[in-house]
Each structure stands twice: as structure tokens, then as C-alpha cells.
C-alpha positions in Angstrom: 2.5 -13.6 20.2 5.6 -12.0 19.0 6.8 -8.6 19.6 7.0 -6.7 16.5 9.4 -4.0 16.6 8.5 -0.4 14.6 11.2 2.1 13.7 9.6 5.7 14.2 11.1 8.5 12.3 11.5 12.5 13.2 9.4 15.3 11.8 9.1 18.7 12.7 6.0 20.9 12.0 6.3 24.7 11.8 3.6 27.4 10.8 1.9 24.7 8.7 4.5 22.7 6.9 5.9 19.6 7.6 9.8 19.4 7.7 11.8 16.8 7.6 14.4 15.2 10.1 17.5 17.1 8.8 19.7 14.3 10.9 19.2 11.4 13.3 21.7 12.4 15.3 21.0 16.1 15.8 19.5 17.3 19.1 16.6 19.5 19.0 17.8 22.4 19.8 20.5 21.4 16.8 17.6 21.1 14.4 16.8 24.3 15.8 19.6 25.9 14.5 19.9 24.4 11.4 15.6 25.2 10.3 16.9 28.8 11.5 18.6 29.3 8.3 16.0 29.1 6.4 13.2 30.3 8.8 15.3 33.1 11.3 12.3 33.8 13.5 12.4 30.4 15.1 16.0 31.4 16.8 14.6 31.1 20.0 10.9 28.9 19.2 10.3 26.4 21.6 10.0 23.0 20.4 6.9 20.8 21.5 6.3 17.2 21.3 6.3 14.5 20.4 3.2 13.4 18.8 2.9 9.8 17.3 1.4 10.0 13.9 1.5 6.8 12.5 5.3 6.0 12.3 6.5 9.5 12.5 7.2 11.4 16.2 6.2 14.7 15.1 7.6 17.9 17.3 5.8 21.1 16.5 8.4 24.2 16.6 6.4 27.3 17.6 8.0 30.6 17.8 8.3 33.1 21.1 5.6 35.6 21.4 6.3 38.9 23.8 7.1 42.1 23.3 10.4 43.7 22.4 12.0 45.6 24.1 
């Protein structure tokens, strides 16, 4: 039997959509930042994961919830 060896890509799921791997070298709290341009409120989301989905790892970003103040 040979071993069969399976590249698995990034993907990043927030608040229902499915984004993609901005960089293979960027930490998570790197893609972080860089989704927090176009979605502010994940500034300090925590980011979950991974879940293998086929040959995608997919890390759910889900945002704080507390109270201000």
C-alpha cells in the first residue's frame, strides 16, 4: 500500500460566508487583522478550528460577545 500524500488548504468561515486563505504564510491572528479591514467587528473574534472539510481546514472566526463598558 502506498502512502498517498494530500495537500489541505486554509479557509476561514465568518457569519456565514466562506473566505478565503488570504496567505499561506500568515498566522491567524495575522488573517485576523487583515479580514478586519473589511469586517471591523472581528478585531478581537476568536478564531476556532480546524475542521477538515474535504481538503480544506476550515477555522470559524466568531466575534466577542459581552457588554461594553
Amino acid at each position: 500500500m502506498a502512502i498517498q500524500v494530500e495537500k489541505l488548504t486554509r479557509s476561514f468561515s465568518y457569519s456565514g460566508l466562506t473566505l478565503p486563505d488570504p496567505g499561506e504564510g500568515l498566522s491567524l491572528e495575522e488573517v485576523r487583522d487583515v479580514f478586519s479591514i473589511q469586517f471591523p467587528e472581528i478585531v478581537s473574534a476568536a478564531i476556532e478550528g480546524p475542521e477538515r472539510k474535504g481538503n480544506k481546514l476550515v477555522f470559524t472566526i466568531r466575534k466577542a460577545v459581552g457588554a461594553k463598558g
